[in-house]
VOPAGU-2260 file (C-alpha; in pm, 1 decimal, decimal comma):
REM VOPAGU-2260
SITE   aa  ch    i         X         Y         Z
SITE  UNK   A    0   -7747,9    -296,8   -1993,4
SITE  UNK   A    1   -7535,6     -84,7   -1787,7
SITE  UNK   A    2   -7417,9     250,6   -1920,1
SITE  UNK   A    3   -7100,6     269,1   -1803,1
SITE  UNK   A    4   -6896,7      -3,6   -1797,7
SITE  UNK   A    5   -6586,8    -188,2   -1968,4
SITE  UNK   A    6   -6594,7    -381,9   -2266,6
SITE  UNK   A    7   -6326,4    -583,8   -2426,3
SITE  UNK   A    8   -6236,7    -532,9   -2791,7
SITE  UNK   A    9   -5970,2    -741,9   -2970,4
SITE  UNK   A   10   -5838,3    -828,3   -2636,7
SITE  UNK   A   11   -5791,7    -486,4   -2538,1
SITE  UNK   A   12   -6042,2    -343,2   -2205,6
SITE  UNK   A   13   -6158,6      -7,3   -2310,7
SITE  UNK   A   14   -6471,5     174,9   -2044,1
SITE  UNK   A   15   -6766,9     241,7   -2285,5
SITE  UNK   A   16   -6970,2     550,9   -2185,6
SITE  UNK   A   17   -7321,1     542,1   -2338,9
SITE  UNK   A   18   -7506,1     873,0   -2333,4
SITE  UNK   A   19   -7691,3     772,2   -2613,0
SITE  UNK   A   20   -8068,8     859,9   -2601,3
SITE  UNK   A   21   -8048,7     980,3   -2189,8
SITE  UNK   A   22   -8197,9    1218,1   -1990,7
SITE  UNK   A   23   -8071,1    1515,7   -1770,1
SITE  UNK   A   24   -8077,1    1346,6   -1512,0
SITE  UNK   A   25   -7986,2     973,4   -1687,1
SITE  UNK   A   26   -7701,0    1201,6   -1785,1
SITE  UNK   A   27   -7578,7    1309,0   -1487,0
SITE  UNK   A   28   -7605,9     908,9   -1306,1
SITE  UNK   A   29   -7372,8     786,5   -1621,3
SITE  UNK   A   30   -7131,8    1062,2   -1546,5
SITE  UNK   A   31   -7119,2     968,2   -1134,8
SITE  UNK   A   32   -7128,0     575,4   -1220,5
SITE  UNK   A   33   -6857,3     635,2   -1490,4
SITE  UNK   A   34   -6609,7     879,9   -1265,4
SITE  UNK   A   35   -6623,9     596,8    -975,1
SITE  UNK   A   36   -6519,5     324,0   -1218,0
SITE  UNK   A   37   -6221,1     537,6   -1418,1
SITE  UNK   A   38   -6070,7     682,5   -1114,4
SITE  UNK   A   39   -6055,0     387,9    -989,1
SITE  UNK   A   40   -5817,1     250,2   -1233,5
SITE  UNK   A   41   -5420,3     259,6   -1240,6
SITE  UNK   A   42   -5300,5     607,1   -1382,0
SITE  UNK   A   43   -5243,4     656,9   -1784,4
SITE  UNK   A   44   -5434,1     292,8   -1870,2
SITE  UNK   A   45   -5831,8     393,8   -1902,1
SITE  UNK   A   46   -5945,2     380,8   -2253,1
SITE  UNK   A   47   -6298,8     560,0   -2293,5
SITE  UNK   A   48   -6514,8     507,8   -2540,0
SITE  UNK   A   49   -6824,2     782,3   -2553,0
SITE  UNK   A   50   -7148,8     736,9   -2756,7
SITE  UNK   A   51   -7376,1    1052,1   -2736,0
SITE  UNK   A   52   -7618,0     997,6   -3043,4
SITE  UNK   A   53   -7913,1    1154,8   -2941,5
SITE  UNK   A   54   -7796,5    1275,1   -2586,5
SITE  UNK   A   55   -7928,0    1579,0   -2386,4
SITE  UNK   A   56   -7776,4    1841,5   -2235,6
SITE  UNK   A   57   -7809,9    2179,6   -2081,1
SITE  UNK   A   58   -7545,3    2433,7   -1938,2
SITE  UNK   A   59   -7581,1    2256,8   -1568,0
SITE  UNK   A   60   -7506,3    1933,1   -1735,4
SITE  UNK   A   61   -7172,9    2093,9   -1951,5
SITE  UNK   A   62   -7051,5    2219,8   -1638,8
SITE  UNK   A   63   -7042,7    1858,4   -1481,1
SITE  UNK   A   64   -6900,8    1716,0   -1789,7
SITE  UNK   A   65   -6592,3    1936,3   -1797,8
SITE  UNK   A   66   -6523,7    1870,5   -1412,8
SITE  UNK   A   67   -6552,1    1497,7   -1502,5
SITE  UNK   A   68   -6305,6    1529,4   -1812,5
SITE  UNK   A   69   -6085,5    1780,1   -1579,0
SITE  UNK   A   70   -6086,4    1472,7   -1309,0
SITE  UNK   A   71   -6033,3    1214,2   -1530,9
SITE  UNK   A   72   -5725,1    1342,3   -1686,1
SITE  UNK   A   73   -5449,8    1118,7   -1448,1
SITE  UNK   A   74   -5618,1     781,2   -1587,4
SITE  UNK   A   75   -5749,8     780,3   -1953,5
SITE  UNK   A   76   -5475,6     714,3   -2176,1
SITE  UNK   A   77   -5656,3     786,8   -2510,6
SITE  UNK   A   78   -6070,4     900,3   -2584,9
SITE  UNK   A   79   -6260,5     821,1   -2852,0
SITE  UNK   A   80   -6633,8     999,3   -2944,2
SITE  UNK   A   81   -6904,9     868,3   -3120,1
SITE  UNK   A   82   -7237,6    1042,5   -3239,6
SITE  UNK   A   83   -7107,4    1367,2   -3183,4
SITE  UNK   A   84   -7325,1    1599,1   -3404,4
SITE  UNK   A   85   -7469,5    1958,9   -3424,1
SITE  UNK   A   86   -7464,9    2174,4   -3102,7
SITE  UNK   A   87   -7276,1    1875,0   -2936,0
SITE  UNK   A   88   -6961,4    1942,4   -3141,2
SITE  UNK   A   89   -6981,1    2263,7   -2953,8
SITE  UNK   A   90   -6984,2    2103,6   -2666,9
SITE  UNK   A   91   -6730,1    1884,8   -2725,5
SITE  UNK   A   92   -6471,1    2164,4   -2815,5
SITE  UNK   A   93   -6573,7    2373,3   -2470,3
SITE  UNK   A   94   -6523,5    2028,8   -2311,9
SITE  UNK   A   95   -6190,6    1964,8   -2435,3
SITE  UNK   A   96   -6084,7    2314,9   -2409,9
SITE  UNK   A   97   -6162,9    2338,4   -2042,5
SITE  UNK   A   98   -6034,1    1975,9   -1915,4
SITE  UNK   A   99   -5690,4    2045,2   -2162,8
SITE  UNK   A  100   -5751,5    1681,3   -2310,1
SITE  UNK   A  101   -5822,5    1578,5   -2685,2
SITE  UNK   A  102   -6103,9    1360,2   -2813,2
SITE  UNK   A  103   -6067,2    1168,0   -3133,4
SITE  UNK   A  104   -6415,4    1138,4   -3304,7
SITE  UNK   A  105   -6565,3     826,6   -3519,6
SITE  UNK   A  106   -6858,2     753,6   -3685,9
SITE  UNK   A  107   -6926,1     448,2   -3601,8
SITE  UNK   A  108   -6877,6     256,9   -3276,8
SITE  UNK   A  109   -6640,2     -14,9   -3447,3
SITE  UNK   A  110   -6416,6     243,9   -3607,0
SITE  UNK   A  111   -6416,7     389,4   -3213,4
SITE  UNK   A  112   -6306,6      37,6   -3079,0
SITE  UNK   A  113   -6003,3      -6,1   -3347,6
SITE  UNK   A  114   -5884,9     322,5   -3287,5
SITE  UNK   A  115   -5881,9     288,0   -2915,3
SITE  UNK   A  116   -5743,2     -82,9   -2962,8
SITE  UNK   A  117   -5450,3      88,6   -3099,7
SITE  UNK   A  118   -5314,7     220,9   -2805,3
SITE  UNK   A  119   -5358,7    -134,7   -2576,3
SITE  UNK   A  120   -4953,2    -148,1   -2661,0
Protein backbone atom coordinates (compact mmCIF):
# COMPACT_ATOMS: atom_id res chain seq x y z
CA UNK A 1 0.00 0.00 0.00
CA UNK A 2 1.25 3.26 -1.02
CA UNK A 3 2.03 5.89 1.61
CA UNK A 4 0.99 8.75 0.12
CA UNK A 5 -1.86 8.85 -1.74
CA UNK A 6 -5.68 10.01 -1.88
CA UNK A 7 -8.45 8.35 -0.39
CA UNK A 8 -12.08 9.09 -0.63
CA UNK A 9 -14.19 9.49 2.50
CA UNK A 10 -17.96 10.14 2.39
CA UNK A 11 -17.49 11.28 -1.09
CA UNK A 12 -15.05 13.76 -0.22
CA UNK A 13 -10.97 13.12 -1.76
CA UNK A 14 -8.73 13.91 1.09
CA UNK A 15 -4.41 12.88 0.42
CA UNK A 16 -3.61 10.47 3.34
CA UNK A 17 0.03 10.75 4.51
CA UNK A 18 1.13 7.62 6.42
CA UNK A 19 4.31 8.01 8.45
CA UNK A 20 3.22 5.48 10.61
CA UNK A 21 5.96 2.95 11.70
CA UNK A 22 8.79 4.49 8.86
CA UNK A 23 12.20 4.98 8.73
CA UNK A 24 14.55 8.06 8.20
CA UNK A 25 14.87 7.49 5.18
CA UNK A 26 11.05 5.81 4.52
CA UNK A 27 10.39 9.24 5.98
CA UNK A 28 11.97 11.33 3.82
CA UNK A 29 10.53 9.15 0.29
CA UNK A 30 6.77 9.80 1.82
CA UNK A 31 7.58 13.43 2.17
CA UNK A 32 9.08 13.70 -1.77
CA UNK A 33 6.18 11.25 -3.08
CA UNK A 34 3.61 13.32 -1.05
CA UNK A 35 4.98 17.08 -2.12
CA UNK A 36 4.79 15.85 -5.98
CA UNK A 37 1.18 14.73 -5.58
CA UNK A 38 -0.19 18.01 -3.38
CA UNK A 39 1.50 20.56 -5.44
CA UNK A 40 0.19 19.22 -8.05
CA UNK A 41 -3.31 19.94 -7.19
CA UNK A 42 -5.51 23.18 -7.85
CA UNK A 43 -4.71 25.88 -5.09
CA UNK A 44 -6.84 25.95 -1.59
CA UNK A 45 -8.55 22.20 -2.41
CA UNK A 46 -5.85 19.51 -0.85
CA UNK A 47 -7.15 17.93 2.22
CA UNK A 48 -4.24 16.03 4.17
CA UNK A 49 -4.67 13.58 6.36
CA UNK A 50 -1.25 12.62 8.49
CA UNK A 51 -0.80 9.41 10.58
CA UNK A 52 2.59 9.40 12.48
CA UNK A 53 1.97 6.62 15.22
CA UNK A 54 5.17 5.31 15.76
CA UNK A 55 7.16 7.53 13.21
CA UNK A 56 10.89 8.53 13.38
CA UNK A 57 12.51 11.50 13.20
CA UNK A 58 15.67 13.41 13.74
CA UNK A 59 16.57 17.23 13.37
CA UNK A 60 17.60 16.56 9.44
CA UNK A 61 14.23 15.04 9.00
CA UNK A 62 12.24 18.28 10.99
CA UNK A 63 14.02 20.50 8.81
CA UNK A 64 12.50 18.78 5.60
CA UNK A 65 9.17 18.60 7.15
CA UNK A 66 8.80 22.32 7.77
CA UNK A 67 10.03 23.15 4.10
CA UNK A 68 7.34 20.65 2.96
CA UNK A 69 4.52 22.29 5.23
CA UNK A 70 6.12 25.88 4.17
CA UNK A 71 5.59 24.59 0.32
CA UNK A 72 2.48 23.17 0.72
CA UNK A 73 0.75 26.12 2.08
CA UNK A 74 -0.96 27.47 -1.59
CA UNK A 75 -2.91 23.97 -1.86
CA UNK A 76 -4.11 22.28 1.43
CA UNK A 77 -7.25 23.74 2.41
CA UNK A 78 -7.54 22.13 5.92
CA UNK A 79 -4.89 19.31 7.92
CA UNK A 80 -5.74 16.88 10.10
CA UNK A 81 -3.00 14.73 12.51
CA UNK A 82 -3.25 11.50 13.81
CA UNK A 83 -0.91 9.61 16.36
CA UNK A 84 0.73 12.60 17.33
CA UNK A 85 2.26 11.79 20.79
CA UNK A 86 5.26 12.63 23.11
CA UNK A 87 8.31 14.44 21.55
CA UNK A 88 6.22 14.54 18.24
CA UNK A 89 3.80 17.11 19.69
CA UNK A 90 6.95 19.09 19.84
CA UNK A 91 7.47 18.64 16.63
CA UNK A 92 4.34 19.35 15.49
CA UNK A 93 4.19 22.87 17.19
CA UNK A 94 7.93 23.81 15.61
CA UNK A 95 6.29 22.53 12.40
CA UNK A 96 3.36 24.64 12.45
CA UNK A 97 5.13 27.52 13.86
CA UNK A 98 7.66 27.65 11.08
CA UNK A 99 5.30 26.84 7.88
CA UNK A 100 2.51 29.59 9.64
CA UNK A 101 -0.24 26.78 9.09
CA UNK A 102 -2.49 24.99 11.81
CA UNK A 103 -2.98 21.27 12.28
CA UNK A 104 -6.10 19.93 13.87
CA UNK A 105 -5.25 16.67 15.81
CA UNK A 106 -7.53 13.33 16.27
CA UNK A 107 -7.24 10.27 17.83
CA UNK A 108 -8.36 8.13 15.68
CA UNK A 109 -8.13 7.99 11.88
CA UNK A 110 -12.09 8.07 11.43
CA UNK A 111 -12.54 11.07 13.67
CA UNK A 112 -9.53 12.56 11.16
CA UNK A 113 -11.68 11.68 8.00
CA UNK A 114 -15.08 13.42 9.42
CA UNK A 115 -13.33 16.34 10.40
CA UNK A 116 -11.60 16.80 7.12
CA UNK A 117 -14.99 15.73 5.32
CA UNK A 118 -16.26 18.83 6.79
CA UNK A 119 -14.62 21.17 4.76
CA UNK A 120 -15.43 19.18 1.09
CA UNK A 121 -18.24 22.23 0.95
Amino acid sequence: MERARFIDHNGVRIFYIDFSGCSIEEANEVIEASAGHIRSEPEGTVLTLTYTDGGKFNSELIGVLKEFTKGNIPYVKAAAVVGISGLQKIVLDAVSLFSSREFSTFESLDEAKDYLAGYAG
